[in-house]
N, C-alpha and C positions, 0 to 999 in steps of 0.2 A: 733661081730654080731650087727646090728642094725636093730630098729622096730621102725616104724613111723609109728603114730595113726591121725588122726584127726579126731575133734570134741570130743572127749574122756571126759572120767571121772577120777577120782581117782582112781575108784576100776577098769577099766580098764586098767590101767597104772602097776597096782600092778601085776595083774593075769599077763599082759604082764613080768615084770620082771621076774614068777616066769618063765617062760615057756621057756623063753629067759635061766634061769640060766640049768634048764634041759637041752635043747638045746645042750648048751656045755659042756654037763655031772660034773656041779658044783652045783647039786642042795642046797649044803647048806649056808650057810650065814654067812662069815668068815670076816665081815667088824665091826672095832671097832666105828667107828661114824658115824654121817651123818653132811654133808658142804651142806649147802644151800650157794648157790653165785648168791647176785642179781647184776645183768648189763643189760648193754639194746646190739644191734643187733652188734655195731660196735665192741664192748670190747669183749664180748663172745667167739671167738675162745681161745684169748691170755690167759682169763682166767682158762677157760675147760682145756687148754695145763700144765696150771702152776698146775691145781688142779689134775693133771694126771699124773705127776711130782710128788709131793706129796703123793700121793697113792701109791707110791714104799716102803715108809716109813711108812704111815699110811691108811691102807685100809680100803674104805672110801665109804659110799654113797652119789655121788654129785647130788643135784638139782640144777641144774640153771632156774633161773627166771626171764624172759625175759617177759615186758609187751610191746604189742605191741597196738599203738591206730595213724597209719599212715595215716589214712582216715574220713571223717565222717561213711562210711560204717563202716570199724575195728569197731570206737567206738560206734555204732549202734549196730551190732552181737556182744552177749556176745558168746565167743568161747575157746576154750582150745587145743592147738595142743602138741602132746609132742614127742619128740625122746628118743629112749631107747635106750643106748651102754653096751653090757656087753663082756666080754672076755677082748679080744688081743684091743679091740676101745677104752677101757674105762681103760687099767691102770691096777692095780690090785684089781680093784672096779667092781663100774658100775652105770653112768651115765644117766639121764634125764635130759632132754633140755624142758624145760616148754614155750610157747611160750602163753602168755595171753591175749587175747581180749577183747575189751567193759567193760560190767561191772563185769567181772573176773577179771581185772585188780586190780578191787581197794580193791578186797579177796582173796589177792595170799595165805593169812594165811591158809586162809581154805583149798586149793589147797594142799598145803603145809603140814599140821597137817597128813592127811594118809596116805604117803609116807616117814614119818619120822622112821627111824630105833625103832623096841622095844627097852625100858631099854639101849638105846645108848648115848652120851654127842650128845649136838646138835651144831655147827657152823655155823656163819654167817658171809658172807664176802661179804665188798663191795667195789668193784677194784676201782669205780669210781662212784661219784656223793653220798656215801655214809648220813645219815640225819646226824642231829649235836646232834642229843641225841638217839643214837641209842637203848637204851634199850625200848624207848618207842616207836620205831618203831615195827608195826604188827609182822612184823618176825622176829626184833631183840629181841621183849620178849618171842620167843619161846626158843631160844636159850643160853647154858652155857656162848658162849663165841661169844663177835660180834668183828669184825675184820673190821676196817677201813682204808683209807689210804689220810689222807690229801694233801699229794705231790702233788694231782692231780686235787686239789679243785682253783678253781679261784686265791681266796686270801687264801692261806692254813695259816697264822698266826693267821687270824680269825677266821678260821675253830678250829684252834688248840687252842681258847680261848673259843669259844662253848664247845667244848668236855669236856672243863676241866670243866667248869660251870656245866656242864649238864652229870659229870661225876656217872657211876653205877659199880659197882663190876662186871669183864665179860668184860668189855670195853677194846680195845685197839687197838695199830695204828701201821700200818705196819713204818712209820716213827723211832716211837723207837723202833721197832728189829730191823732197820736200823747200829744204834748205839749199837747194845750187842758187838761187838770186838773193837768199842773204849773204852765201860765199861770197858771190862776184863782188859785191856791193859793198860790203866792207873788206875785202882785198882790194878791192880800188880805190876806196878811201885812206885805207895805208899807204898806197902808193903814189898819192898827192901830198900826203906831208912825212917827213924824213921824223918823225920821229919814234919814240921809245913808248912802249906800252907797257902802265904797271900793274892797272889789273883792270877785268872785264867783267859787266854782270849782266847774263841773260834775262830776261823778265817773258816771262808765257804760261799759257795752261799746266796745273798742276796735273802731272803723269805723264805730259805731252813726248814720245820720244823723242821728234823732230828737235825740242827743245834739249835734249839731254845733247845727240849727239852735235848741235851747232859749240855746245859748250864744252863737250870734247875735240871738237877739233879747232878751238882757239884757244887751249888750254894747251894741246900738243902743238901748235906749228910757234903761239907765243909763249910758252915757255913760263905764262904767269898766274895767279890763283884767278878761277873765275867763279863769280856767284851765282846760284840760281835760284831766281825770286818767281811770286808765283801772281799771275793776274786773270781776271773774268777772260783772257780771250778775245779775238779768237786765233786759237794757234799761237805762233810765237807773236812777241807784240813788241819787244825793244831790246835793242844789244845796247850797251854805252861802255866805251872802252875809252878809261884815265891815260892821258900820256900826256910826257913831259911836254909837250906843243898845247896843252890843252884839250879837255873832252873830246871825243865823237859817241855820237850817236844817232841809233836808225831806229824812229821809232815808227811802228802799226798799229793804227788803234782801231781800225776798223776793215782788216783785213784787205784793203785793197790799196789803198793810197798810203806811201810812206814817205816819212822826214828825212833828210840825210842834213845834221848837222854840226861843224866842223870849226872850230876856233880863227876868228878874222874872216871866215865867208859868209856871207848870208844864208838862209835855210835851203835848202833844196824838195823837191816835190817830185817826187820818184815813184813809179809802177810799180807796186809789189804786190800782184793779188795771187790772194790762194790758187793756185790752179789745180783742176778737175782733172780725172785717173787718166781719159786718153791722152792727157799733153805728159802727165808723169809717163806713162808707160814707153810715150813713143821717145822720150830722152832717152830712158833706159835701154832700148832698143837700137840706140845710135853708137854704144860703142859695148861692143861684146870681150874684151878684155879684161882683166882681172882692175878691179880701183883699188888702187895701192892708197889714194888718200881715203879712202871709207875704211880703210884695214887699222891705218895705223891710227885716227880717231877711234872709234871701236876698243881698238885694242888699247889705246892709251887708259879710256876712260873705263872701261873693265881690269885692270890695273890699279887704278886709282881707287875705286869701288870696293877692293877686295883691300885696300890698304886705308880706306877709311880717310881718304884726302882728295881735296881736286875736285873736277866738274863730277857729270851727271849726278846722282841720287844721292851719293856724299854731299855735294854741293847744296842737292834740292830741301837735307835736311835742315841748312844753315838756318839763326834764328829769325831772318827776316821771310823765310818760306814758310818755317812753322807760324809763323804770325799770320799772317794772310790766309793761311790753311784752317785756322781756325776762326775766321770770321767768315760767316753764311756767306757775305754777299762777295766773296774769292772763290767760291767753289766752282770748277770747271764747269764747263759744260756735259752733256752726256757726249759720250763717246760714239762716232756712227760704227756701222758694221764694216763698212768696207771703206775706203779714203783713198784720195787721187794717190800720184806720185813722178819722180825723176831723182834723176842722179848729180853729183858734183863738178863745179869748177874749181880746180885746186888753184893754190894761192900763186 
């Protein structure tokens, strides 16, 4: 069922929900959070879809917040348009399409604040264009947990040394849920063999964050130099981590199916495909408390970065990155606008 309002208020929006949930005989309110996701006009389907997706798993009240200022008239009229989806449109939720005008734009908070679920965690996601400190964004401090995705930022290395700088309890990035089945996968591979690790070298897309932060956090939990090299793609493609038992290595060469190969075993043939925004989002959605291991990765390798040693983009400069970097047939792929996501397995 859908309800399109214009010119609307809050508390018209609300009355609208409830009447819409009568409507199709579900008057009660059987949703564990509210996801606010701000994007602007081009992103919004893809991500309404992803969050709709997610709502099979975790039923959910989504707002999206869309400011619109495409004219001097727009920015002239302060105005509020909103679409309402509930039922079989919206998932196992039910949806608002906030569409903001003029000077609403620059109070979507307010907008926002009486549409948020009672006594629920609150979520914020931003597919694209997200700030670089998002706690202190208007509606990133209304929220338990803010949900960013650098993959889709200009310069996402930069991006990913903002966040760290300008890191808050809540924060986190769809890039490393990216990386939770290469955690598990090589934290379990350490814990088949007793040995020592002396050093690790990531190999993935050049600029990839996913790739920065996997190699800051085996850099902080092992304590040893790690390298990062640069290959066609796609995504991260190989860890190989030296210890005194001999090699491992996980390597992806075609994004879906990976090697896990380990000294005295034979090879292994292991699942490891990219996965798509609604399985990131709806991990991230699974645990609403602050990740103590995204902080201290993060923070290690923003550290390191600003000390000109160690993983991330210190790392990426080494001279087997710059080599690759300068032959055509290394050059990353283009980067898409917006990219799946999920969160970590620590070790």
């Amino acid at each position: 069922m859908k309800i399109d309002l214009t010119e609307t208020t809050a508390s018209k929006i609300n009355k609208a929900l409830v009447e819409g949930r009568r409507a199709i005989g579900t008057p009660a309110v059987g949703m564990v959070l509210t996801l606010v996701i701000v994007t602007d006009e081009e992103n919004a389907y893809d991500a309404m879809r992803a969050a709709s997706d997610a709502s099979r798993e975790h039923p959910s009240r989504t707002l999206v917040v869309i400011k619109r200022t495409r004219s001097p008239r727009d920015r002239a009229a302060a105005r509020l348009d909103a679409e309402i989806q509930v039922g079989a449109d919206a998932g196992t939720g039910e949806t608002v399409v906030l569409r903001l005008y003029g000077e609403v734009s620059n109070h979507a908070q307010s907008v926002v604040l009486p549409l948020l679920l009672p006594d629920a965690p609150v979520v914020v996601w931003w597919p694209v264009n997200g700030p670089t400190d998002p706690s202190k964004d208007p509606l990133g401090a209304l929220a338990q947990r803010r949900v960013t995705d650098v993959y889709a930022a200009e310069d996402p290395i930069r991006e990913l040394t903002e966040h760290g700088a300008n890191y808050a309890p809540g924060d986190t990035d769809l890039s490393w849920t990216r990386v939770t089945p290469w955690r598990s996968m090589l934290a379990a591979a350490l814990d088949q063999l007793p040995c020592k690790v002396a050093s690790v070298q990531v190999e993935g897309e050049g600029e990839n964050p996913s790739c920065e932060l996997l190699g800051m956090w085996l850099a902080d939990r092992l304590q040893v130099p790690v390298e990062r090299t640069v290959s066609k793609g796609p995504g991260l493609t190989s860890v190989r981590m030296e210890t005194d038992c001999g090699p491992i290595a996980l390597s992806r060469g075609d994004g879906q199916l990976a090697t896990l190969s380990m000294e005295g075993q034979p090879d292994r043939a292991v699942a490891l495909q990219r996965r798509e925004t609604p399985e990131l989002l709806a991990e991230e959605l699974r645990r609403l408390d602050p990740d103590d291991t995204y902080e201290a990765a993060l923070k290690f390798g923003v550290d390191k970065l600003g000390a000109g040693s160690g993983s991330g983009q210190a790392a990426a400069d080494s001279a087997p990155a710059r080599e690759a970097e300068k032959s055509g047939s290394e050059s990353a792929p283009a980067r898409k606008k917006a990219a799946p996501a999920k969160k970590a397995a620590s070790k």
